[in-house]
N, C-alpha and C positions, 0 to 999 in steps of 0.2 A: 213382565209377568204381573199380575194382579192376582188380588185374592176375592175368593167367594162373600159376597158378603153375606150369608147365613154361617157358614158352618167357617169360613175362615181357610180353607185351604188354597193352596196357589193351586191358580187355575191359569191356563193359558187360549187366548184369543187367538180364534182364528176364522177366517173367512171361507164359506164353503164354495167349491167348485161350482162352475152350472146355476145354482142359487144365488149368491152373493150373500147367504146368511151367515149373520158372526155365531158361532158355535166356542161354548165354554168346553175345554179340554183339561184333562188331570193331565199336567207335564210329564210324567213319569210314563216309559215304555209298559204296556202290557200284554203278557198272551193270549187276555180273552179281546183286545182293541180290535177295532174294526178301522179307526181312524187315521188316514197318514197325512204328514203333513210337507208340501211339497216342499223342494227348496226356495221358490217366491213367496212362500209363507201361505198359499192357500192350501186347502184340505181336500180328501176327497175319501169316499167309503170304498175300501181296497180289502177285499178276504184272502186274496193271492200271497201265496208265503211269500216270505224274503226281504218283505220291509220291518219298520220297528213303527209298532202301532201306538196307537192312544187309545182311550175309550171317553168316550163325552162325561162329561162331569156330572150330567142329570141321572146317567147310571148309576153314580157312587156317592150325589152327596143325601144326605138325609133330610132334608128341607128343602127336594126339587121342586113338589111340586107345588112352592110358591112361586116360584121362579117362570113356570109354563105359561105359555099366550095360548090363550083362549082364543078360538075364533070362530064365528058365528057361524 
């Protein structure tokens, strides 16, 4: 795990399904998450009960959006 570098919380890395984008993750389960993370360690956006979710980090930390890519 690694930590955010604005606001300082662990975040955890991971690679997204389909995309191959690395996606910052708050480690901790949540019931509003949308994010699971498999057990090969990639990610995928899953609303289907019964897993234990994540939610992206750009949702929760307060300094996202320096963090955002721009793209033309």
């Amino acid at each position: 795990m690694s930590s955010c570098k604005s606001c300082h919380r662990q975040i955890l890395w991971v690679v997204m399904a389909g995309t191959g984008k690395k996606m910052p993750l708050d480690p901790e389960v949540s019931a509003a998450g949308n994010i699971v993370v498999d057990d090969d360690g990639t990610a995928r956006v899953d609303t289907g009960p019964g897993r234990a979710k994540h939610l992206s980090h750009f949702a929760t930390c307060p300094n996202a959006a320096r963090h955002r890519v721009r793209r033309p």
